[in-house]
C-alpha positions as CSV (number, residue, x, y, z in Angstrom):
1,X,-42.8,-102.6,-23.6
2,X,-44.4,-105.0,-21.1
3,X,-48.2,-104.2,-19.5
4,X,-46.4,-103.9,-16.0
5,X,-44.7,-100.8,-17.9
6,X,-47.5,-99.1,-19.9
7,X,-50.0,-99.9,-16.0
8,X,-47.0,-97.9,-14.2
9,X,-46.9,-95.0,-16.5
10,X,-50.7,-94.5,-16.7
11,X,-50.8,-95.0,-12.9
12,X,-47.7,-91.8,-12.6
13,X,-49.0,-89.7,-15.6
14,X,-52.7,-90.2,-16.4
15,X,-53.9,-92.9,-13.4
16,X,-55.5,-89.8,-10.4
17,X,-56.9,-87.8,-13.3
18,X,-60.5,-86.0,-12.4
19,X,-61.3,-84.6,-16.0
20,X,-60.2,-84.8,-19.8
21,X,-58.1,-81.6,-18.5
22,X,-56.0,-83.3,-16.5
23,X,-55.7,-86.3,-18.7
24,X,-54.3,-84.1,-21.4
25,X,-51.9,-82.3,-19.2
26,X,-50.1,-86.0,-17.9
27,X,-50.5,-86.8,-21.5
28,X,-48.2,-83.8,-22.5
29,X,-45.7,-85.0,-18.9
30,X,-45.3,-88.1,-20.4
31,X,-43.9,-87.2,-23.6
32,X,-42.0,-84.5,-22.6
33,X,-40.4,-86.0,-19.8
34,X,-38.4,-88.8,-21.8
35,X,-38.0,-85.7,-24.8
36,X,-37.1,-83.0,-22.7
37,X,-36.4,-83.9,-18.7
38,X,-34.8,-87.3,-19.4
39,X,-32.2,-85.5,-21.6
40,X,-31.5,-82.8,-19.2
41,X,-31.0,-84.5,-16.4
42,X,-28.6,-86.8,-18.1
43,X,-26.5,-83.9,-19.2
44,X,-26.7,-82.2,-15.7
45,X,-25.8,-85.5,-13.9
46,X,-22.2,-85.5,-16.8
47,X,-21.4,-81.9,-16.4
48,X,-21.7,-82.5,-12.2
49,X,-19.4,-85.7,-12.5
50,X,-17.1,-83.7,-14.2
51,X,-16.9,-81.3,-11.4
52,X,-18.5,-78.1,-12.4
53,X,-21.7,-76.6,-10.5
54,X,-25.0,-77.5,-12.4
55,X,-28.3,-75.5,-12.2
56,X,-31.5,-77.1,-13.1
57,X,-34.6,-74.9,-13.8
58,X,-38.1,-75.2,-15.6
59,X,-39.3,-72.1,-17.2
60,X,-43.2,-71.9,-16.8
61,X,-43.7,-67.7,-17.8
62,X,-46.1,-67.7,-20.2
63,X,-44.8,-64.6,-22.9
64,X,-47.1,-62.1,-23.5
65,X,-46.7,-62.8,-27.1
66,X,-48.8,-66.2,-26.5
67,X,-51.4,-64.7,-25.8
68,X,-54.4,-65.5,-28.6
69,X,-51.4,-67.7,-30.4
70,X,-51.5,-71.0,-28.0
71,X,-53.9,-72.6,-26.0
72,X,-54.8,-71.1,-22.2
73,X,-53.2,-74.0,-20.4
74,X,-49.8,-73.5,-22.3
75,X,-47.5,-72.1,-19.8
76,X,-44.3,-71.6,-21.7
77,X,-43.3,-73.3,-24.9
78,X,-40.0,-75.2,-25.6
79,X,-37.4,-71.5,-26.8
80,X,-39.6,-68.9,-24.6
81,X,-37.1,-68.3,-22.4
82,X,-34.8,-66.7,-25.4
83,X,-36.6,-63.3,-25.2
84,X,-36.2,-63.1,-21.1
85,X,-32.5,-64.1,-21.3
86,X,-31.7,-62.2,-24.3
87,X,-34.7,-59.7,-24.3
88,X,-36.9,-59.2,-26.9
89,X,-34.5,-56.7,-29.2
90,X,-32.9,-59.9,-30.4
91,X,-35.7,-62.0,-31.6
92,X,-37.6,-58.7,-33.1
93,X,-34.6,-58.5,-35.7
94,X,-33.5,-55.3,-34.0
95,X,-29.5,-56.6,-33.3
């Protein structure tokens, strides 16, 4: 990775930050973007080339179940959607 590289992604992630709160939170965008966005959008951009309808969403609900278990500034966790598309019954063992 060249310094042009590492200068570009501070600048995009980290570079108009204010206060360590904001650092952290482009922190967290930088790494899951290439884990988690990257991937998506790759798969979405296959399935649209192949002719089916795509839907892209980001789920930011924080569970009421976070509450006291995650940090405040946590809005939803990679999985939380699973208890709003399947409702809680099925995670609570109750199937």
């Amino acid at each position: 990775i060249t310094t042009e590289v590492v200068d570009q992604v501070y600048n995009e992630y980290i570079g108009n930050a204010e206060n360590r709160a904001q650092v952290r939170d482009g922190l967290l965008d930088a790494i899951g973007d290439p884990l988690f966005v990257l991937s998506a959008i790759e798969v979405a951009r296959y399935h649209r080339d192949a002719g089916n309808p795509v839907y892209f969403y980001e789920f930011q609900h924080r569970p009421s179940s976070a509450a006291g278990v995650v940090p405040d500034f946590v809005k939803a966790d990679h999985g939380d959607e699973i208890a709003f598309v399947f409702g809680k019954p099925f995670l609570a063992g109750d199937v």
